[in-house]
Backbone bond lengths (Angstrom), bond angles and torsions (degrees), N, CA, C in turn:
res aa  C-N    CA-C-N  psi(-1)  N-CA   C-N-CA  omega(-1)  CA-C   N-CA-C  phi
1 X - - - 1.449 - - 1.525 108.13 -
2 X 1.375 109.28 128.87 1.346 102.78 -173.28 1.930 110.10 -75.70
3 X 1.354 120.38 -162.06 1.347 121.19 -140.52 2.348 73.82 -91.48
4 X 1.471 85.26 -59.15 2.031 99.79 -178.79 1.421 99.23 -24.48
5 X 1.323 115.56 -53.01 1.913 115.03 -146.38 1.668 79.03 -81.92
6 X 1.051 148.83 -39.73 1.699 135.41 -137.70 1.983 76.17 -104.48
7 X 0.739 136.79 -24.05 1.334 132.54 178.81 1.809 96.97 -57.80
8 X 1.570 95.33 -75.67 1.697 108.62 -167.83 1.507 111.59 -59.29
9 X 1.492 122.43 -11.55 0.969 121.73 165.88 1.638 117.57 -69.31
10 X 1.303 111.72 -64.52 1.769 131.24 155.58 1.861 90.04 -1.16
11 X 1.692 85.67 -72.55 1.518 89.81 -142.59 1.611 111.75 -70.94
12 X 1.335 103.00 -27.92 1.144 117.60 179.20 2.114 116.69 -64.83
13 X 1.395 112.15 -37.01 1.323 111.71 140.56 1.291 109.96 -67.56
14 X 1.133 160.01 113.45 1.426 148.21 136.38 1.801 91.35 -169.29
15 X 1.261 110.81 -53.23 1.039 135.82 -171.63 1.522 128.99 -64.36
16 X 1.989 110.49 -40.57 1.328 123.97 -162.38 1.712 89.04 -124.01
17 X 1.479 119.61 112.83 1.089 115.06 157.84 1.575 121.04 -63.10
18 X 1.046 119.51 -45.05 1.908 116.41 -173.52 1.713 98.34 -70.17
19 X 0.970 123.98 -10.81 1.405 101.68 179.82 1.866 110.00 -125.94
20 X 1.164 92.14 12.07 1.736 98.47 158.51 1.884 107.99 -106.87
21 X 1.338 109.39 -6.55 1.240 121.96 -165.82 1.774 90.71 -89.82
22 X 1.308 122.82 -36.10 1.451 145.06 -175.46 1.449 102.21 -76.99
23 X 1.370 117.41 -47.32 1.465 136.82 -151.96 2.073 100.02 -77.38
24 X 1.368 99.94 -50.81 1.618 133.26 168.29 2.167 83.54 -39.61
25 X 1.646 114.33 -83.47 1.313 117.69 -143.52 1.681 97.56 -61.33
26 X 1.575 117.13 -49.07 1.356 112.36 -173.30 1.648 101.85 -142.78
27 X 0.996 144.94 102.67 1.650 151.56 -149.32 2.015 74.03 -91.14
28 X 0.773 128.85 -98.52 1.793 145.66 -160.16 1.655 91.13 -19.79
29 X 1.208 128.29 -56.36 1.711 126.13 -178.91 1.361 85.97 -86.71
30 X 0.972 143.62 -146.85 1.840 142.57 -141.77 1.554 105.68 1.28
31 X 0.985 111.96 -18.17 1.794 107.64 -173.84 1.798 96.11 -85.79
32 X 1.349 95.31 -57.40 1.681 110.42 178.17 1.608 97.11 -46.46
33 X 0.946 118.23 -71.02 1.551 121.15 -165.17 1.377 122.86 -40.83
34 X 1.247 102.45 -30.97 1.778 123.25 -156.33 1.528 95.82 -114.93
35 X 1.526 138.93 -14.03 1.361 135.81 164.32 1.575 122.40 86.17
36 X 1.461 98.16 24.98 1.754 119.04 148.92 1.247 129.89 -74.27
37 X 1.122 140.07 72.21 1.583 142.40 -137.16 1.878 81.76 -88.35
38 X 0.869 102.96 115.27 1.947 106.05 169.59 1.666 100.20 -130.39
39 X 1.289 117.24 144.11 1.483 133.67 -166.53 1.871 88.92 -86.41
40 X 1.301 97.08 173.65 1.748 91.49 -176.04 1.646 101.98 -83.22
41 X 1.654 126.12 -22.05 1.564 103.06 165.26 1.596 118.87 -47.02
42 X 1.813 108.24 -52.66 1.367 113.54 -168.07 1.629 110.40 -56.05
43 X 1.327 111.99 -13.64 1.948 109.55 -158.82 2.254 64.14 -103.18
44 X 0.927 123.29 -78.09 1.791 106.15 -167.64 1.348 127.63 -25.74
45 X 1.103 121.90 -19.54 1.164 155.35 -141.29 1.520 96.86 -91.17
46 X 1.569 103.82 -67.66 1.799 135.83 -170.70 1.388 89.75 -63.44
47 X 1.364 133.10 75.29 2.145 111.86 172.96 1.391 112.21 -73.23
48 X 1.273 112.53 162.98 1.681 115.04 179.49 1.334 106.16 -46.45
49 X 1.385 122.91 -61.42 1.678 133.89 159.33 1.804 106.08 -1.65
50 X 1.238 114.86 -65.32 1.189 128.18 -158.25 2.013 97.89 -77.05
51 X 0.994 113.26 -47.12 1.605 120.95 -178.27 1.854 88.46 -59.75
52 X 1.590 120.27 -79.34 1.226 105.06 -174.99 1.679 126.61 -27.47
53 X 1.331 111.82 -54.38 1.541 118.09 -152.83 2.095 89.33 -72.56
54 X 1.581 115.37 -34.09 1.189 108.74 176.91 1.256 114.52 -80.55
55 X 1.611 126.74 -11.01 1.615 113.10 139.77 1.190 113.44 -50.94
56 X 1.140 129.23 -64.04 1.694 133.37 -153.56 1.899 92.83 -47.50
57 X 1.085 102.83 -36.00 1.937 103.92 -161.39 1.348 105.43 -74.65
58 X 1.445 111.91 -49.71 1.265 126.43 -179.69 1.666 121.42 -53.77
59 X 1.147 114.48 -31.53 1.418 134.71 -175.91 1.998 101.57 -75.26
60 X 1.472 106.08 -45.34 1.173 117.61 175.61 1.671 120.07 -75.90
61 X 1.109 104.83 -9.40 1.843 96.84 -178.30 1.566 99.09 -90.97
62 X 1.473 96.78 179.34 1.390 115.19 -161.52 1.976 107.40 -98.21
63 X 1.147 84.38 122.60 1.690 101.40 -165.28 1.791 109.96 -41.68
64 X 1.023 108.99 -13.32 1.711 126.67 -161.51 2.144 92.86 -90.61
65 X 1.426 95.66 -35.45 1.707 81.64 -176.50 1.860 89.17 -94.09
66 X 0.387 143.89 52.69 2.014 141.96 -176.78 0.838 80.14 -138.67
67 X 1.516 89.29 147.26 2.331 115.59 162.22 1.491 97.78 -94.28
68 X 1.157 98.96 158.46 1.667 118.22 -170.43 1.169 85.59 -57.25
69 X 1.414 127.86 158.73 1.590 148.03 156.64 1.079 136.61 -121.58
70 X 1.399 130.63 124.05 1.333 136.71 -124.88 1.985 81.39 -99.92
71 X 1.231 88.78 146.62 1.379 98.82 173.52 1.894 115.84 -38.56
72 X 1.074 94.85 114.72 1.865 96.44 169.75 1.504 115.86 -69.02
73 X 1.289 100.94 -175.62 1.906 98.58 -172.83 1.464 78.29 -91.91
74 X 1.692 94.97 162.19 1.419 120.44 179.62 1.915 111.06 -78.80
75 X 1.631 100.07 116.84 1.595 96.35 174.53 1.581 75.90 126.54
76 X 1.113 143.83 -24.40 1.598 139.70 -158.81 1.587 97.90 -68.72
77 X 1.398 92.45 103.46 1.775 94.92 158.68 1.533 125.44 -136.99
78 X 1.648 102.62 114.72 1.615 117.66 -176.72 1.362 99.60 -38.79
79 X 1.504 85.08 152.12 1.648 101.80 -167.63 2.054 103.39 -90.93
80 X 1.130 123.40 130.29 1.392 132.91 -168.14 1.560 107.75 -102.98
């Protein structure tokens, strides 16, 4: 994966709650789905550690740079 795609990925978790919410249950299929081709080092790479702390950020930015977010499943609560 080049340096661009692991960027838009970053941002693209930080940015899209329903698909960091996806990204959280199985990162390797939401990646597949969404057309981030990452080798299984690059998906080892991403640890749960790393998804949490980019909840913690995501929760903190300003709703105006976020894409709308499609309703989450019911019971969904960002991790603090």
């Amino acid at each position: 994966m080049s340096q661009e795609m692991v960027e838009k990925l970053l941002g693209r978790l930080l940015t899209d709650d329903h698909f960091r919410y996806r990204a959280i249950q199985s990162l390797s299929e939401s990646c597949r789905e969404e057309g981030f081709l990452l080798s299984r080092e690059e998906l080892e790479s991403i640890r749960e550690e790393d998804l949490v702390l980019l909840e913690w950020l995501a929760i903190r930015l300003d709703k105006n740079i976020k894409r709308f977010s499609r309703q989450l499943p019911d019971g969904y609560v960002p991790s603090t």
